[in-house]
C-alpha positions in Angstrom: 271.2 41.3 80.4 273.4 44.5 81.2 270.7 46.3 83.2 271.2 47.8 86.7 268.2 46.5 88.7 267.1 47.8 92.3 264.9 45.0 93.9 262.4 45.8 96.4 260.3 44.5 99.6 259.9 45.0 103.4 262.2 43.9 105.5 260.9 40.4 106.2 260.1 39.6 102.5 264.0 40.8 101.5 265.3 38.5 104.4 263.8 35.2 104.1 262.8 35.4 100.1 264.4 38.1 98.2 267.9 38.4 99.2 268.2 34.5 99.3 267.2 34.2 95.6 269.5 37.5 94.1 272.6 35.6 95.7 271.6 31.9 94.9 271.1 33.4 91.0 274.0 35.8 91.4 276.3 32.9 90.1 274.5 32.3 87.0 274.5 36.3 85.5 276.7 36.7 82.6 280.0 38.5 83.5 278.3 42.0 81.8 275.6 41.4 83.7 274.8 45.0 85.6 274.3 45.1 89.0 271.7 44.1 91.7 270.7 46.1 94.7 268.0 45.1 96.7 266.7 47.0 99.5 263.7 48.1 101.5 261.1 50.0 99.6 257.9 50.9 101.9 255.4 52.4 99.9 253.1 54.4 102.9 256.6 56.2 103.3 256.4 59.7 101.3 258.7 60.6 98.3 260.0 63.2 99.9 261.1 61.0 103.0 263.0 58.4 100.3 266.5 57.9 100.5 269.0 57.5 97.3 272.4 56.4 99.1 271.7 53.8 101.4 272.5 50.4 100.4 269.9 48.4 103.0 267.0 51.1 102.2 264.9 53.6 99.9 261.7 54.1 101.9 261.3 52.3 105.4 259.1 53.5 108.8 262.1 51.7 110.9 264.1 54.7 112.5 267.6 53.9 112.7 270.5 55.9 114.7 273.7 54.1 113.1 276.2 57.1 111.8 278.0 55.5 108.6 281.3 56.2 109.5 282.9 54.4 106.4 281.7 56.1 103.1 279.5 53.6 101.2 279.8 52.3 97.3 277.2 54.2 94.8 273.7 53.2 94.9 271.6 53.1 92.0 269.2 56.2 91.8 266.8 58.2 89.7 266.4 58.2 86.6 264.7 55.0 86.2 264.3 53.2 82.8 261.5 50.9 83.3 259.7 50.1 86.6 258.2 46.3 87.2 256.1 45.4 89.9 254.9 41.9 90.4 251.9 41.1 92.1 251.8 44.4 94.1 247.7 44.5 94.3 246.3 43.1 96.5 245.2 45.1 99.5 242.7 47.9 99.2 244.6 50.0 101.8 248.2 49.8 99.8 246.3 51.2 96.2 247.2 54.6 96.9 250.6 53.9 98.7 251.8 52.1 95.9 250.0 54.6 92.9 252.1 57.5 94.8 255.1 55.3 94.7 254.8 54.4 91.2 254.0 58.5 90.5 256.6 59.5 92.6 259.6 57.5 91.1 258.4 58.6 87.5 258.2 62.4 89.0 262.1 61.7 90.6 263.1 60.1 87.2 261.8 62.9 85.1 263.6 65.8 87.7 266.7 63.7 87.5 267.0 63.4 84.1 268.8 65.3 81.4 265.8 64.3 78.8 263.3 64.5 81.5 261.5 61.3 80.7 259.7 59.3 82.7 260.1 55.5 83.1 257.6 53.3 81.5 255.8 51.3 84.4 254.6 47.8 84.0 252.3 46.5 86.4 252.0 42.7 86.1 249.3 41.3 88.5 246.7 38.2 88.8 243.4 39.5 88.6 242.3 38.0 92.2 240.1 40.8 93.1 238.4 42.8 90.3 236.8 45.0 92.0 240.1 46.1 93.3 242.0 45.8 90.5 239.7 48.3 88.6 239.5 51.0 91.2 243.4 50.5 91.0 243.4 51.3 87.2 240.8 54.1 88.0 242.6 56.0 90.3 245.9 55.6 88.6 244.5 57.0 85.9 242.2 59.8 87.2 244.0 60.8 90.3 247.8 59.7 89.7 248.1 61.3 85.5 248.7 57.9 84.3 247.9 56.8 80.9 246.6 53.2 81.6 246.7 50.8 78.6 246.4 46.3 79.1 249.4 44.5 76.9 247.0 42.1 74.7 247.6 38.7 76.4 248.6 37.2 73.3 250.9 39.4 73.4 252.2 38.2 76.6 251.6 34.5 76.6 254.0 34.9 73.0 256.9 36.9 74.5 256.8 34.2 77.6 256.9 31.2 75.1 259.9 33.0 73.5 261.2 33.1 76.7 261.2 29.6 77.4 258.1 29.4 80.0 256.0 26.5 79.2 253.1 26.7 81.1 249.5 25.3 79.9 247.4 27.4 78.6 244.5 27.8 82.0 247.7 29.3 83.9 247.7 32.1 82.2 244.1 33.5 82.7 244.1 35.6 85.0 247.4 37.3 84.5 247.9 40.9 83.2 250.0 43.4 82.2 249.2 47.0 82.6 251.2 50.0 80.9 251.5 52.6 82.8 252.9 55.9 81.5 253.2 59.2 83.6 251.5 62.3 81.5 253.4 65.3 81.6 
């Protein structure tokens, strides 16, 4: 659809599921199509240890002593537009890893940015574990500066029938969509 996307996991998850599926649907992006990066994104690694110009990695605890003696292509980089994540809670222990990442690309996005705006963030997850689901929404809002808003799920169930997905009805239950914008 013309945007530049950066797609993100550990390691393992970009080996055996990620990267497989960006090149088996490469063949199948219109010729505009922008481009697709995906690399290693570890969320307990701080902002201020996050890398913009490596093409295998933004954030990872592996420690690696290969000098890059050929000068690499551009990398996509702050400013973002839009931020999606996709069943990211799930783990009381990564709630804070991944509010910090969330804050800390909109911070990088605003301080990189000649309008200095931050990306909206959509946080798409099943609702598995409410209890951690709220205290997600809780502290993103309360310690993190997010605004915190649900897209209606009329709303969503529409714009995925426009899209073409025909699921039944029960399927969608316990998915939702949360807006998340940065207060500044």
């Amino acid at each position: 659809m013309g945007w530049d996307v950066i797609a993100t996991d550990l390691e393992d998850v970009i080996r055996t599921v990620l990267a497989p599926n960006v090149s088996r649907n490469r063949a199948y992006l219109p010729p505009a199509a922008g481009a697709v990066d995906v690399r290693t994104f570890d969320w307990t690694v701080p902002p201020d240890r996050w890398v913009w110009d490596d093409l295998r990695k933004i954030a990872t605890q592996t420690v690696e002593n290969v000098a890059l003696l050929e000068p690499q292509p551009p990398t996509l980089a702050p400013p973002f537009d839009l931020v999606i994540t996709s069943d990211t809670l799930y783990s009381s222990e990564l709630v804070t890893p991944l509010l910090r990442t969330l804050h800390g690309l909109c911070k990088s996005s605003i301080q990189s940015s000649l309008e200095a705006k931050s990306p909206q963030v959509y946080l798409c997850l099943e609702r598995r574990d409410p209890a951690l689901v709220e205290r997600a929404l809780s502290e993103a809002r309360d310690s993190w500066g997010f605004k915190v808003e649900r897209v209606p799920h009329k709303k969503v169930a529409k714009a995925m029938e426009r899209g073409g997905a025909r699921w039944e009805k029960g399927q969608w239950d316990d998915v939702e969509i949360w807006k998340l914008n940065l207060q500044t």
